[in-house]
C-alpha positions in Angstrom: -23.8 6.3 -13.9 -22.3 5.3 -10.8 -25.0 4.0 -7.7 -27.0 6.9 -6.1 -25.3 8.0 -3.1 -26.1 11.3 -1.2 -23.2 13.1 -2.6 -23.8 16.4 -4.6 -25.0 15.2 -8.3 -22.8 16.4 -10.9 -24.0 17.1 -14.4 -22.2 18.4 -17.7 -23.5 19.7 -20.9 -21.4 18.5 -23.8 -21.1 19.2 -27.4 -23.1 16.4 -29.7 -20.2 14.0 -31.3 -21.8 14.8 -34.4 -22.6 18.8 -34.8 -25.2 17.8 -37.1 -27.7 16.5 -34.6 -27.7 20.0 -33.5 -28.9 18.5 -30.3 -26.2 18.6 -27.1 -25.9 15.7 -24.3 -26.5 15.8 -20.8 -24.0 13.6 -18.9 -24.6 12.5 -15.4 -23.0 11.1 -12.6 -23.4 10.5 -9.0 -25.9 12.0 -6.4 -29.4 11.7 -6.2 -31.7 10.6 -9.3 -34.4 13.1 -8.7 -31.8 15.8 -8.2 -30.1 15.0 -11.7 -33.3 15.2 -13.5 -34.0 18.2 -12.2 -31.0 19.9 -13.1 -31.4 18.4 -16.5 -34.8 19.9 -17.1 -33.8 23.1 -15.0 -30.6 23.2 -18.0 -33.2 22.5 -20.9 -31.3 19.2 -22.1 -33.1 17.0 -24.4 -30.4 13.8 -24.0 -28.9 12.3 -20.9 -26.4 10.0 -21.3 -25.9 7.7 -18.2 -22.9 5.7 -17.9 -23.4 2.0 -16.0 -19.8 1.4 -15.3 -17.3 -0.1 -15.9 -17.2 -1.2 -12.2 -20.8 -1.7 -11.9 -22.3 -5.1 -10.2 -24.6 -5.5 -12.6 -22.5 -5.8 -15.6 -21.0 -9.2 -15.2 -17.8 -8.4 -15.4 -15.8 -5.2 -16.1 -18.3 -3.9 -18.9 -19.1 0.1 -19.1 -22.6 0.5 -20.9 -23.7 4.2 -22.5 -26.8 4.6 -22.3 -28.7 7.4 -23.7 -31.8 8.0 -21.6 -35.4 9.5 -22.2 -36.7 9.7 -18.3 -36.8 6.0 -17.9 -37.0 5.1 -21.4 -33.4 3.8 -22.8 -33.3 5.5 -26.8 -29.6 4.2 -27.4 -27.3 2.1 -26.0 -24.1 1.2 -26.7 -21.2 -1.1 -25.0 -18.4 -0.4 -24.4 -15.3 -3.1 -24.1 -11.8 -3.4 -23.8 -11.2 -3.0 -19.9 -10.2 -6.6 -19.0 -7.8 -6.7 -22.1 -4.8 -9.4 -20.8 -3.5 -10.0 -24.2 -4.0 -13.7 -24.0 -3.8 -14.3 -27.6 -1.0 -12.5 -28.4 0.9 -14.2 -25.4 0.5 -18.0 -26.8 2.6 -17.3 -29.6 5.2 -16.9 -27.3 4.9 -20.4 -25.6 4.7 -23.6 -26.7 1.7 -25.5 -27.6 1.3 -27.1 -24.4 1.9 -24.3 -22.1 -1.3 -22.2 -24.3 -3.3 -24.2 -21.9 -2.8 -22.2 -19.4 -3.0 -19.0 -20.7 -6.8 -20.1 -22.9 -8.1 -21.7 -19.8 -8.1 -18.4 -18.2 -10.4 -16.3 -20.9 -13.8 -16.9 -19.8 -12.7 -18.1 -16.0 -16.1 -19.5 -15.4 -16.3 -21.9 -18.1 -12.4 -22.6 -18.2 -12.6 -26.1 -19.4 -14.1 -25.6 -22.3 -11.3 -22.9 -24.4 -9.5 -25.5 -22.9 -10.9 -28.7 -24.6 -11.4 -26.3 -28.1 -7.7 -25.7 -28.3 -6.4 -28.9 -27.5 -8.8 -30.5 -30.2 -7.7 -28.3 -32.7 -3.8 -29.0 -31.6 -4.7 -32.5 -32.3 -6.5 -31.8 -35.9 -3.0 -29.8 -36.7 -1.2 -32.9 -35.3 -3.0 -35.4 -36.9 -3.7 -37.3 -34.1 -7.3 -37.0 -33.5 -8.0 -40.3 -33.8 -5.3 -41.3 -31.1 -6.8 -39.8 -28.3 -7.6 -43.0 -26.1 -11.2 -42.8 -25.2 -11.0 -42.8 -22.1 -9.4 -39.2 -22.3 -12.9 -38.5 -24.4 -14.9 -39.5 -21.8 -13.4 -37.3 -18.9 -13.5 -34.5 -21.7 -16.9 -34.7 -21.8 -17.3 -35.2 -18.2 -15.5 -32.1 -16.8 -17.0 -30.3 -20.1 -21.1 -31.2 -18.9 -20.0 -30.2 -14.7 -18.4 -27.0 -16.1 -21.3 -26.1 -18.0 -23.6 -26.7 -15.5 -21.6 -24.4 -13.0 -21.6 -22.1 -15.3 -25.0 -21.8 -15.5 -25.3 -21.7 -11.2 -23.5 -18.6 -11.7 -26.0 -17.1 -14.3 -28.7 -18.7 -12.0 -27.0 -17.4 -8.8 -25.9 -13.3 -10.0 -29.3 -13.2 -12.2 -31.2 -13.6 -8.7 -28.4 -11.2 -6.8 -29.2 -8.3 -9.8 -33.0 -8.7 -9.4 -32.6 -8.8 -5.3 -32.9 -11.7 -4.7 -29.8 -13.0 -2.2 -31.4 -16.1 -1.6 -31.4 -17.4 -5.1 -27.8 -16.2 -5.4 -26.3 -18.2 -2.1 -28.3 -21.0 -3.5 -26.8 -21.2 -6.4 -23.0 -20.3 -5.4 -23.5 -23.0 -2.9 -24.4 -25.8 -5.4 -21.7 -24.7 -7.4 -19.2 -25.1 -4.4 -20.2 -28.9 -4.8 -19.1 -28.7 -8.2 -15.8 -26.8 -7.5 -14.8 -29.6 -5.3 -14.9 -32.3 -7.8 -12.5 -30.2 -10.1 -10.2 -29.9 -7.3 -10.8 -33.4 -6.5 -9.7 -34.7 -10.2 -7.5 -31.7 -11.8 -5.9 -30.0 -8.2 -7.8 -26.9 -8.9 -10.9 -25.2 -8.8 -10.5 -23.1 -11.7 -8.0 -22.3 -14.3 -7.4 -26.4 -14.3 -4.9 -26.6 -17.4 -6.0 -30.0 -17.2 -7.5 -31.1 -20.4 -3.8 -30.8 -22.5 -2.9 -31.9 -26.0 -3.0 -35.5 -26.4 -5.3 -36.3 -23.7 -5.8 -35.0 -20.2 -3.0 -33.9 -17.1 -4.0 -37.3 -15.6 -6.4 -39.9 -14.8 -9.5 -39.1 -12.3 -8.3 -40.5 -9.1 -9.5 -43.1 -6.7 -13.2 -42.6 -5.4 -13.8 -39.8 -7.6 -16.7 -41.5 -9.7 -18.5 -42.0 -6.2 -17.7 -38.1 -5.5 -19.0 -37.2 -8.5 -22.5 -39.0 -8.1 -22.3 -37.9 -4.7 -22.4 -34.0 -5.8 -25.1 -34.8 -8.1 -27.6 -36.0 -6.2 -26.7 -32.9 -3.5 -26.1 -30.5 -6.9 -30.0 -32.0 -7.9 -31.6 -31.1 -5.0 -30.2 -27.7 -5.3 -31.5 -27.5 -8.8 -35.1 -28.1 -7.2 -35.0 -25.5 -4.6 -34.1 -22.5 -7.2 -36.7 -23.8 -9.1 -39.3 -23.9 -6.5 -38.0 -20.3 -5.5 -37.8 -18.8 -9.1 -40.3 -20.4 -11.9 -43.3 -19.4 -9.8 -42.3 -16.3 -8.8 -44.7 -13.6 -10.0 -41.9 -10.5 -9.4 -39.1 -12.8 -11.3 -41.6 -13.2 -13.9 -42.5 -9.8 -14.3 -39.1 -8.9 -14.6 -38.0 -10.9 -17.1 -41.0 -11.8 -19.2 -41.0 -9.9 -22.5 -37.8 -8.0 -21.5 -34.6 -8.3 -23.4 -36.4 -9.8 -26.7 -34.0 -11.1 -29.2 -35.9 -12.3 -32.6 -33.8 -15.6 -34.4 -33.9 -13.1 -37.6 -31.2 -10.5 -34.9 -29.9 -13.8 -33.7 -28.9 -14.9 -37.3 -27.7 -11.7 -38.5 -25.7 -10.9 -35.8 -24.1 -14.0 -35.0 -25.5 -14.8 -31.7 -25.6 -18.2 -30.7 -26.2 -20.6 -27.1 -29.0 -20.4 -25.2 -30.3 -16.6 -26.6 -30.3 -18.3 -30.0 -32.0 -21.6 -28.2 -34.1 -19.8 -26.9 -35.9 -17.8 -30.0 -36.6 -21.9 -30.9 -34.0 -22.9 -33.5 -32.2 -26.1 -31.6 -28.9 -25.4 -32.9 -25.9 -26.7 -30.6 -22.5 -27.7 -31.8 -22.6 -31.4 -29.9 -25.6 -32.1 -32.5 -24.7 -30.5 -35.5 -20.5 -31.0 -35.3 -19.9 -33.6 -33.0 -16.9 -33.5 -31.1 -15.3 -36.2 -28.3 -17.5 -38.4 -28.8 -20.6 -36.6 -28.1 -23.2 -38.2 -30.8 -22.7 -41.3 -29.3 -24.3 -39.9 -25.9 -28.1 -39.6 -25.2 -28.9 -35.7 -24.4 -31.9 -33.3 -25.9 -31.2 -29.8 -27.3 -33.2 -27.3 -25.3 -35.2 -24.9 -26.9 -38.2 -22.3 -26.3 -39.8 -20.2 -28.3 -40.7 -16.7 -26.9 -37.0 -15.2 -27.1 -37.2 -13.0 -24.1 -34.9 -13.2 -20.8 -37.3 -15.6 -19.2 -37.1 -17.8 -22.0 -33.1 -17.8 -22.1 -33.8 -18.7 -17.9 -35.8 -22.0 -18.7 -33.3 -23.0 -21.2 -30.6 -23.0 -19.0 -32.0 -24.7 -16.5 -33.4 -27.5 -18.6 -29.4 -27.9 -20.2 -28.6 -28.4 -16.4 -30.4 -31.1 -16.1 -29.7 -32.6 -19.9 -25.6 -32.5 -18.3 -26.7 -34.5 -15.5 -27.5 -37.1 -17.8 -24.3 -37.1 -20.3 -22.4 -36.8 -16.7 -24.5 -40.2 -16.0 -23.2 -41.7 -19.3 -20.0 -40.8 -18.2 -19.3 -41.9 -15.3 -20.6 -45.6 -16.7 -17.9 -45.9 -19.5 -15.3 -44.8 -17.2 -15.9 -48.1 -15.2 -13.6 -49.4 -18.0 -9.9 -48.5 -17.5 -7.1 -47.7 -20.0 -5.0 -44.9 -21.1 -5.8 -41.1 -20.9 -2.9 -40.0 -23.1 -1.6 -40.6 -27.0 0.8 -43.4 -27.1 3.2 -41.2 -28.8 6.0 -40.0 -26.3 7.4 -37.5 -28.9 3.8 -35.9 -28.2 2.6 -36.6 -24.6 3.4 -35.0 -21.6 4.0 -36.9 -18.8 0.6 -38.1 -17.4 0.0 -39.6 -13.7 2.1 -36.8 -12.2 2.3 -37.5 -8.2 2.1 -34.4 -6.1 4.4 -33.9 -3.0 3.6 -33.8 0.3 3.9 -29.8 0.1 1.2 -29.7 -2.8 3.6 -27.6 -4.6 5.3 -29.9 -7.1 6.5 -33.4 -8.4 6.5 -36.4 -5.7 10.2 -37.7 -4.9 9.4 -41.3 -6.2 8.0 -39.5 -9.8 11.2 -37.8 -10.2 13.4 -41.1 -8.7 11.2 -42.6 -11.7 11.9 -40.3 -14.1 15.4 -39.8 -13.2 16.3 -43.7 -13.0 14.9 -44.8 -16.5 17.7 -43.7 -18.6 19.6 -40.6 -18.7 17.9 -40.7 -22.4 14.4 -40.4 -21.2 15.8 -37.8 -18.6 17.0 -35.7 -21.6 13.7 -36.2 -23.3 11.5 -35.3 -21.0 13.5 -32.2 -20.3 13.3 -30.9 -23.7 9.6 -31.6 -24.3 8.8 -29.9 -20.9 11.2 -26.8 -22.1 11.0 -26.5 -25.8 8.0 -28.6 -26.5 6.8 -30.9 -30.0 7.3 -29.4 -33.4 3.4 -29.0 -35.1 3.0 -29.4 -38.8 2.4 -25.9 -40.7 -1.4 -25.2 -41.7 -4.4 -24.0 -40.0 -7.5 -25.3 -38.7 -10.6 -24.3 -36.9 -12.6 -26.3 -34.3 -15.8 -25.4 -32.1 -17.1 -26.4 -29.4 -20.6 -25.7 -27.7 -19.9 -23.4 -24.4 -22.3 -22.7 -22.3 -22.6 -19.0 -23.4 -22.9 -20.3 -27.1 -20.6 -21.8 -30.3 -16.6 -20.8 -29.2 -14.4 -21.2 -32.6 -10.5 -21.8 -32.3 -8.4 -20.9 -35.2 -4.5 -22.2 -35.2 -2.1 -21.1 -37.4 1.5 -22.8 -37.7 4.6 -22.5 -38.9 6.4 -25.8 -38.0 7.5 -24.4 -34.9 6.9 -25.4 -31.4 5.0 -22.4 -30.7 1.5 -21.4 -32.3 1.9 -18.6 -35.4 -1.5 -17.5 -34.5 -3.9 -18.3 -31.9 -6.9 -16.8 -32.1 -10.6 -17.3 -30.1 -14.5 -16.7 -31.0 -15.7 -16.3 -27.9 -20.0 -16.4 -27.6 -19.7 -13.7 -25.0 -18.3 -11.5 -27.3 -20.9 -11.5 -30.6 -23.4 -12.1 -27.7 -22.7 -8.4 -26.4 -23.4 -7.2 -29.8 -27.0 -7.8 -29.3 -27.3 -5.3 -25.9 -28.4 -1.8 -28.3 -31.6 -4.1 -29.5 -32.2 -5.7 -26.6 -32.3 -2.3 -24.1 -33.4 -0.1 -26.7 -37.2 1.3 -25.7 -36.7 -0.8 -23.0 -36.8 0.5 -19.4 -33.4 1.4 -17.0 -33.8 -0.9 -14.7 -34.8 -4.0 -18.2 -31.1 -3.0 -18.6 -30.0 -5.2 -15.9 -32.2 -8.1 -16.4 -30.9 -7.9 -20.3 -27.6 -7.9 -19.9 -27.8 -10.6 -17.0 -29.8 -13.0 -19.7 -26.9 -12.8 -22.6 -24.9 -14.0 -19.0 -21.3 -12.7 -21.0 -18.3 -13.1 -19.6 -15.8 -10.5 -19.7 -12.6 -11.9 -19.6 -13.7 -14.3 -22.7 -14.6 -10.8 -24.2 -11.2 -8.7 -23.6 -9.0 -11.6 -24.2 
């Protein structure tokens, strides 16, 4: 159902899907609320079906939920996807390993870094190279990994509050992330979409003064953090909004294979960092989040508390990257150029990087022309890799056949088995619970539709 406006309300009496329910629908759309439920009972209707979306604000993303509708009460509802499809997956097999970066890193665009880190580490598990990732590379992994997930969950914190009405909590927490955005740009050039963490390694080394940035926007990004806190965990609406709305047993969690901070927070403290350690991470000092009453308030305090666990890997960070050295494999049959200058005009290579490139040899000319174009031959097999997102566990699985482009590429995005838990989280619930559910599984549509 679209937002009540003052137009006419429109209503339509369909034929059940299945004839033996013996029981027709009511579908409505547009106008005035009271004026639609009139017409319903005035039609002698014993189902509405109201449709929220698929351009609604309160769906986080190009989402269109069905739901079937006993006055206020929800009785079924049902999701449906497919809208945002880009055919991302189906793309990387038609580009070399290296260039799948940038197609990945655009699935779930708030949390890019982290399809990006997955797929590069599984690259590197094909390649056999794991072990020859300098650590340095590891560290600003983990680094851009922790501020992404902690931006992520500003804009859970920040549309949450805008959904529920409150503005304030939403420019609150857009403008802490903004401090956040800046230190991507700062290291990778961009805000979003960075293509920065890459096979081998990362794009290039974090530049000059960017430790001291980074600090900078945590301190600012921490005082933020106390704000929305003092304007959200004592509110007695926000509260009644979300407490014991949008419950989510471990048992439904387990079966349906729903995991991250809804699985966190029916109490189990399973994260991927812990139990599969990946870049590095068991050798940092961090505590797995958890709460116990598996409603949407629950999933809130979890969040916030992984905030704050970031800040202190991003801490750890920041102190082993004191030390310099290499953020790309030694292996130039694999690497791509790292240290890339930037032109004047922002828009490509600086004349003394391609003077450098240029002068070497006309050897290393010719080979960094045909890695750049054709790209490095992986071994045929398969392998899958996780990583802990911020919306829950994201699987890669690589398939290839020897060739320089992946046979199969293929993501488990959270968002995605996450949505399948909407029917028992609105069902019996309220309309307006609908909202406040959907925000707390916080999916991510373009992860979803990839």
């Amino acid at each position: 159902m679209t937002a009540p406006t003052s137009q006419t309300p429109h209503a339509t009496r369909h034929v059940p899907l299945d004839e033996t329910q013996g029981v027709p629908s009511f579908e409505a759309s547009g106008g005035d609320w009271s004026d639609i439920a009139e017409e319903a009972a005035r039609l002698g209707e014993e189902r509405i079906v109201v449709n929220m979306g698929p351009q609604h604000p309160s769906t986080h993303g190009v989402l269109r939920l069905m739901l079937e509708i006993d006055g206020e009460t929800v009785t079924e509802a049902r999701a449906g996807i497919g809208y945002l499809h880009t055919g991302i997956e189906k793309n990387m097999e038609f580009r070399t390993w290296t260039q799948g970066v940038t197609f990945c890193t655009r699935m779930d665009y708030v949390a890019p870094l982290f399809q990006e880190a997955a797929y590069c580490l599984a690259v590197e598990k094909l390649l056999g190279i794991t072990d020859d990732v300098p650590e340095r590379a590891s560290v600003i992994r983990v680094l851009m990994m922790e501020l992404n997930r902690i931006s992520s969950h500003l804009v859970f914190l920040a549309t949450g509050g805008n959904e529920l009405g409150a503005t304030t909590i939403m420019i609150l927490g857009f403008t802490a992330r903004e401090e956040i955005l800046k230190v991507f740009e700062l290291i990778s050039g961009l805000r979003m979409n960075h293509a920065y963490i890459r096979p081998g390694g990362v794009a290039q080394d974090v530049p000059p003064g960017a430790i001291d940035s980074v600090r900078e926007a945590m301190t600012t990004v921490r005082g933020y953090f106390r704000q929305l806190e003092d304007l959200m965990l004592a509110n007695p609406i926000l509260q009644a909004r979300m407490k014991d709305v949008g419950a989510l047993s471990l048992a439904a969690c387990m079966s349906l294979g729903v995991t991250g901070p809804l699985l966190r927070a029916t109490g189990l403290p399973y994260d991927v960092r812990k139990t599969d350690p990946y870049c590095g991470y068991e050798t940092y000092d961090f505590d797995v989040p958890t709460q116990d009453a598996a409603d949407s308030w629950a999933r809130l305090l979890v969040r916030i508390e992984e905030c704050y666990q970031s800040m202190r890997i991003v801490e750890q960070c920041l102190e082993r990257l004191a030390k310099p050295g290499p953020v790309m494999v030694a292996d130039k049959k694999i690497a791509w150029p790292a240290q890339l200058a930037i032109g004047t005009d922002g828009m490509g290579n600086s004349l003394d990087h391609i003077k450098e490139i240029m002068g070497t040899s006309m050897e290393a000319l010719i080979h960094h022309f045909k890695l750049v174009t054709e790209g490095f031959r992986v071994p045929a097999g398969q392998v899958f890799q996780t990583v802990e997102h911020p919306r829950g566990e994201l699987g890669v699985h690589l398939v290839s056949d020897g060739g320089t482009k992946p046979y199969r590429a293929h993501f488990r995005d959270p968002s995605f088995n996450n949505l399948q838990a909407v029917s028992m989280m609105c069902e019996g619930g309220q309309i307006a619970d609908v909202v406040v559910a959907v925000a707390s599984i916080d999916p991510v549509l373009g992860g979803v539709d990839r």
